[in-house]
C-alpha positions as CSV (number, residue, x, y, z in Angstrom):
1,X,-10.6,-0.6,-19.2
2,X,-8.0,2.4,-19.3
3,X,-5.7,2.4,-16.5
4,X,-3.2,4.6,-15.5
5,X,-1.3,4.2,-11.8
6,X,-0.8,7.4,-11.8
7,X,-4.8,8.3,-11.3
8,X,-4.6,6.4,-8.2
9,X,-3.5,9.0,-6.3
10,X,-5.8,11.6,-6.7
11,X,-8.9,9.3,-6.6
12,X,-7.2,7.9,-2.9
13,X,-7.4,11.5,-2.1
14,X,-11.0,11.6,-3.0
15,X,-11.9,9.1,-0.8
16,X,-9.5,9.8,2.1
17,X,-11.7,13.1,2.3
18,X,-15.0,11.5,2.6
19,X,-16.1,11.5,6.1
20,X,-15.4,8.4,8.2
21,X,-18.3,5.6,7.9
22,X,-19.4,2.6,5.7
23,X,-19.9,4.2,3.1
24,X,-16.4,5.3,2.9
25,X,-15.6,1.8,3.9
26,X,-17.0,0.2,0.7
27,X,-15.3,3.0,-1.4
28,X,-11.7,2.5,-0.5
29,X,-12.2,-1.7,-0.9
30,X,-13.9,-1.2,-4.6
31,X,-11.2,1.4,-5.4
32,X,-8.1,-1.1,-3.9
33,X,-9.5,-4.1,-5.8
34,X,-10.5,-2.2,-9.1
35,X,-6.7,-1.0,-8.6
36,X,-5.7,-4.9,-7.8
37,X,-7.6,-6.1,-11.0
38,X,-5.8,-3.5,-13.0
39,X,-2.7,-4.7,-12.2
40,X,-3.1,-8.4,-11.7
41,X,-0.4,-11.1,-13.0
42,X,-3.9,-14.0,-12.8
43,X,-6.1,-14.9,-15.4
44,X,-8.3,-11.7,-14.9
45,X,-11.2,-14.3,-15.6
46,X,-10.3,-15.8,-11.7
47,X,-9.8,-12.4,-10.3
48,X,-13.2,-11.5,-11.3
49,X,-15.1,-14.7,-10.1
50,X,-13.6,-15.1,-7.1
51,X,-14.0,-11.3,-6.6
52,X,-17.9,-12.5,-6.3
53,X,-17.2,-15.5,-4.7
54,X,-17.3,-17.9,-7.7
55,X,-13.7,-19.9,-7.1
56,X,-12.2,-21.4,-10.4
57,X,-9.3,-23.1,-10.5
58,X,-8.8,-23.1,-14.3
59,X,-7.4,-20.0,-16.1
60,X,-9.6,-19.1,-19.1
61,X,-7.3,-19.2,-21.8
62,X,-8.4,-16.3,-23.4
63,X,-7.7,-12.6,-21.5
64,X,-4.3,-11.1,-21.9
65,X,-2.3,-12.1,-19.1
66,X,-3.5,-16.1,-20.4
67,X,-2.0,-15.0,-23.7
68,X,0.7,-13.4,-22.7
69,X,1.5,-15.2,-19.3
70,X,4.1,-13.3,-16.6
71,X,7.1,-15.6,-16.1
72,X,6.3,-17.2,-12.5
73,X,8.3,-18.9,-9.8
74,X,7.5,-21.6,-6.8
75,X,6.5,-19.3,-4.1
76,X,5.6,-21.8,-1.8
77,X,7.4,-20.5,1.1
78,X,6.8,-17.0,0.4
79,X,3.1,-18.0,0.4
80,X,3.3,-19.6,3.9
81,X,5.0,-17.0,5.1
82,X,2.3,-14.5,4.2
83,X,-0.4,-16.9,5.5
84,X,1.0,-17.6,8.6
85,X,1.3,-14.3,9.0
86,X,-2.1,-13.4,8.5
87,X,-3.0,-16.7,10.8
88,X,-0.9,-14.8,13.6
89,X,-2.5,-11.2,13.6
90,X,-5.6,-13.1,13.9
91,X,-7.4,-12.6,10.3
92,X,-7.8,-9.3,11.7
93,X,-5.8,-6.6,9.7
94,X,-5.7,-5.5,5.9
95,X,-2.6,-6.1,3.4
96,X,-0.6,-2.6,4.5
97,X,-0.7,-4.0,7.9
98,X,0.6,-8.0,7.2
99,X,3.2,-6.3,5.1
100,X,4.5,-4.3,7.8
101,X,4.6,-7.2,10.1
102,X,6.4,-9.1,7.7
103,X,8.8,-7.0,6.8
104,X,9.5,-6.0,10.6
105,X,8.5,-2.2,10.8
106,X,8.9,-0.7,13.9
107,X,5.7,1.5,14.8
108,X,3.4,2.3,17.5
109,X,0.3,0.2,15.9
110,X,2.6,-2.8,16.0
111,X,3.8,-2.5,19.3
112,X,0.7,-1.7,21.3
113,X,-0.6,-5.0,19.7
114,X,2.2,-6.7,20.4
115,X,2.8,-8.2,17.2
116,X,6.6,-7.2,17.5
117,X,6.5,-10.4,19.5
118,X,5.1,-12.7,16.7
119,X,7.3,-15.6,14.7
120,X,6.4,-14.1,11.5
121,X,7.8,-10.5,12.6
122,X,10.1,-9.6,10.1
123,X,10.5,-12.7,8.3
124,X,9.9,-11.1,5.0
125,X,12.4,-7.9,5.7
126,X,14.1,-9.8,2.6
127,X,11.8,-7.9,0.4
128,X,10.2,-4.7,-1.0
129,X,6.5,-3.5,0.2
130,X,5.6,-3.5,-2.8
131,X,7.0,-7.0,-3.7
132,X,5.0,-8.2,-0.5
133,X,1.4,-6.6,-1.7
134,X,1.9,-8.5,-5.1
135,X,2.1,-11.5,-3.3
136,X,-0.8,-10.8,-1.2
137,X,-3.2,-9.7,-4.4
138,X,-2.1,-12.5,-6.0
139,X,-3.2,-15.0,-3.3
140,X,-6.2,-13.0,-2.9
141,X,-6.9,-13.6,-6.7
142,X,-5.9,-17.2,-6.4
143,X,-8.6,-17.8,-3.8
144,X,-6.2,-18.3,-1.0
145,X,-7.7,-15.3,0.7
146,X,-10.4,-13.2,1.5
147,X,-10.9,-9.5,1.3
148,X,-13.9,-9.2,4.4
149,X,-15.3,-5.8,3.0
150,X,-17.4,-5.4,6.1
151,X,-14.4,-5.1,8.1
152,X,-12.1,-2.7,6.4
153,X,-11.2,-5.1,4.2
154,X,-9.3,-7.6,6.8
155,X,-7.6,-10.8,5.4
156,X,-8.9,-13.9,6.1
157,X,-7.6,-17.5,5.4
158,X,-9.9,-19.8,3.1
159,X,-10.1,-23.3,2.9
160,X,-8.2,-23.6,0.5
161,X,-5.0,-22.2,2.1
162,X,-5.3,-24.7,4.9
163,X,-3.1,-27.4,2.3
164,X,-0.6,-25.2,1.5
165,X,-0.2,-24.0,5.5
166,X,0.2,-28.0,6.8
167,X,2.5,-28.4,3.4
168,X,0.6,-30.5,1.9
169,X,0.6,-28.9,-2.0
170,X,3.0,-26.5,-3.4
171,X,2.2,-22.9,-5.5
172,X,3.4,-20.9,-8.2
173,X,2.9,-17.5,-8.6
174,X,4.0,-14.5,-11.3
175,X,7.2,-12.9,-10.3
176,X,6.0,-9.5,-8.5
177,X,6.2,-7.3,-11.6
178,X,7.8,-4.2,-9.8
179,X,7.4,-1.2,-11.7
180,X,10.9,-0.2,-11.9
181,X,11.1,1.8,-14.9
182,X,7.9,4.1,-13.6
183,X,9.7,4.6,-10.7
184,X,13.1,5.3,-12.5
185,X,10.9,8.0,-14.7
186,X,9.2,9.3,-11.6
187,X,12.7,9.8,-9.4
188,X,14.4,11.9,-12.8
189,X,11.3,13.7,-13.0
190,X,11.5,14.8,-9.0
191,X,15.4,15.5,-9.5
192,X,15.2,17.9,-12.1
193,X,12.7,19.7,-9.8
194,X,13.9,23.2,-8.4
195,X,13.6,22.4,-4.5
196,X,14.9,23.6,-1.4
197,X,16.7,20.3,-0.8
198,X,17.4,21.2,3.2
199,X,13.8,22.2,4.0
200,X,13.0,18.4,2.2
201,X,15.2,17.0,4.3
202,X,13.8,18.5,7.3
203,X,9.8,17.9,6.0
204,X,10.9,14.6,6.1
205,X,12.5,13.9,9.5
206,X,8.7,15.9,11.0
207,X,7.2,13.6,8.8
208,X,8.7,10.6,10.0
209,X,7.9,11.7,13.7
210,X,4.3,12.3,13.3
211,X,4.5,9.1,11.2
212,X,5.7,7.0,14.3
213,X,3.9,9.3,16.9
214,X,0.4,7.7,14.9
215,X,1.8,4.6,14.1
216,X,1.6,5.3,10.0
217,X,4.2,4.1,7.8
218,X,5.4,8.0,6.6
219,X,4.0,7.9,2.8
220,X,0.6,8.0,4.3
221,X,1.3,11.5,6.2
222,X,2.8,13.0,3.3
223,X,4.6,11.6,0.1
224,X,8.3,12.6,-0.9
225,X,6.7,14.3,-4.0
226,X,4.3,16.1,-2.0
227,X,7.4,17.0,0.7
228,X,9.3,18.0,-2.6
229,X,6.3,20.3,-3.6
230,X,6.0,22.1,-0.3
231,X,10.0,22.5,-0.8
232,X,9.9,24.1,-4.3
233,X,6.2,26.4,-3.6
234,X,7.9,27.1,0.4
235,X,3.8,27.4,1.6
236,X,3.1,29.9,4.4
237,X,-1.0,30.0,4.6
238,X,-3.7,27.5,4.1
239,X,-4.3,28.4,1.0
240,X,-0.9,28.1,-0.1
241,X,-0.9,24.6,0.9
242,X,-3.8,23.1,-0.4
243,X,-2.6,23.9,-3.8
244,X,0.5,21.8,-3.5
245,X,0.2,18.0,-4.9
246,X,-1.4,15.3,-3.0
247,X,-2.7,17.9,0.1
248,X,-6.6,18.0,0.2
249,X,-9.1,19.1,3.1
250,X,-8.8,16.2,5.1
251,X,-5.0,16.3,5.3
252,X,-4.7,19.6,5.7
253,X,-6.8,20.3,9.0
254,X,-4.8,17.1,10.0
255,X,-1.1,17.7,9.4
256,X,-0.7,21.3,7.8
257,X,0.1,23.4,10.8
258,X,3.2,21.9,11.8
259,X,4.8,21.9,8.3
260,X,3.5,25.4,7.7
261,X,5.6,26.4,11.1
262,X,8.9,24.3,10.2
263,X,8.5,26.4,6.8
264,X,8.3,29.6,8.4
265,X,10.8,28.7,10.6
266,X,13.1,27.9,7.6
267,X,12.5,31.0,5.7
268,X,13.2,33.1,8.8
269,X,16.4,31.2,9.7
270,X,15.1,30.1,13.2
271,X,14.6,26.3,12.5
C-alpha cells in the first residue's frame, strides 16, 4: 500500500462534495479508517481483524510495525480519560467530537449539548488534537472501541473497555507519533509563500466567526494554507476561487461569498 498524508486532502474534498446520504456516510468511514490503517502504531494484523470484527489479542509477529515496534508508554489514565469521555457524550459522537470535549473547546455544538458541563470537559487540554486522535485510533485498533458505521461513525465502548474503566487492568500504547518534521516542512514551505500577510490575518479572524457561528472547529471552514492561497491569488469571482487549494463546489456555495467581500473590501481599502 502507497501512502502519502498529503493525498488525504484532496480525496476528503472528494467526498465532502458528494451529496448528503448513506452513501456518503460509508465513504468518509472507509476513507478515515483506510487513513487510520495507514498510519497505525498496532500490529496492522489486529487493525485489520478487528476492523471486521475478528478481536485478537496477540500481535502477529510478522508486519512492520511487529518488526520494527514504536516505543510505547502506560497510557492507562490517558485511556480512561478518553473512555469516560466517550461514556459521558453517551456513545453518541465520532473521534473530532470526544477530542474537542477533551481538550475543552469552546463552540456552539458543545454548548447547546451541554457537554461544557461534563467531568471529562477539558481534562485532556494537556494535549495536541492530533495527539488525542492517535490515542483514539489506537484504542479503536486495540478493540477498546467501536467505529458504528451506520451512525456516522459514533464511538462506542466494548466489553473489553469495561476492565480498564472500573481499573481493573492497565494498557500500553505507542507514543502518538506526531508528525513534526512534516509539519516543520509544511510551515517553511507556507513561509516562503508571497502572501498578503494582513488580508490572512483578517481571513482568519471571518474564519474563526463563521467557525463558532456553526460550531466547527475553523480548519474545517477553511485551512491556513487554503486562507494563505486566497491571500497570495487575492480572488474576486467564483471562478477565481475555485481554483485556489482545498476550495471545491461544495465549499464554495457554502462559504465563498463572504471571503470574496472581505477581499474586495481589502483591495479597495474599505475593510
Amino acid at each position: 500500500m502507497l501512502y502519502d498524508p498529503a493525498d488525504m486532502g484532496w480525496l476528503r474534498r472528494m467526498v465532502d462534495e458528494k451529496p448528503e446520504g448513506p452513501q456518503k456516510q460509508v465513504e468518509s468511514h472507509k476513507l478515515n479508517a483506510m487513513s487510520a490503517f495507514a498510519e497505525a502504531q498496532t500490529c496492522r494484523r489486529q487493525v485489520l481483524l478487528n476492523y471486521f470484527g475478528e478481536y485478537r489479542e496477540q500481535p502477529c509477529g510478522n508486519c512492520d510495525i511487529c518488526l520494527d515496534p514504536p516505543k510505547h508508554f502506560d497510557a492507562t489514565q490517558e485511556a480512561q480519560k478518553a473512555l469516560s469521555c466517550v461514556y459521558r457524550v453517551n456513545q453518541s459522537f465520532g473521534i473530532s467530537y470526544v477530542v474537542e470535549v477533551l481538550r475543552g473547546m469552546s463552540n456552539i455544538r458543545i454548548r447547546e449539548h451541554g457537554h461544557d458541563k461534563l467531568t471529562t470537559y477539558g481534562i485532556g487540554r494537556d494535549h495536541s488534537h492530533d495527539y488525542w486522535v492517535s490515542i483514539f485510533r489506537q484504542l479503536v485498533h486495540k478493540g477498546l472501541l467501536s467505529q458504528n458505521i451506520t451512525r456516522n461513525s459514533t464511538l462506542q465502548l466494548t466489553e473489553e473497555a469495561r476492565p480498564l474503566l472500573r481499573g481493573e487492568t492497565t494498557l500500553e500504547l505507542a507514543v502518538p507519533r506526531l508528525d513534526t518534521a512534516a509539519r516543520s516542512a509544511k510551515s517553511d514551505k507556507l513561509a516562503s509563500k508571497h502572501y498578503d500577510k494582513k488580508l490572512f490575518a483578517k481571513l482568519r479572524k471571518l474564519r474563526k466567526s463563521i467557525a463558532d457561528e456553526d460550531g466547527l472547529p475553523p480548519y474545517v471552514v477553511f485551512s491556513d494554507a487554503t486562507l494563505i492561497d486566497m491571500a497570495e491569488i487575492l480572488p474576486t469571482s467564483y471562478g477565481e476561487m475555485l481554483a485556489v487549494n482545498g476550495v471545491g463546489e461544495r465549499k464554495l456555495e457554502k462559504y465563498a461569498d463572504p471571503f470574496l467581500d472581505l477581499i474586495q473590501e481589502h483591495l479597495t481599502g474599505h475593510g
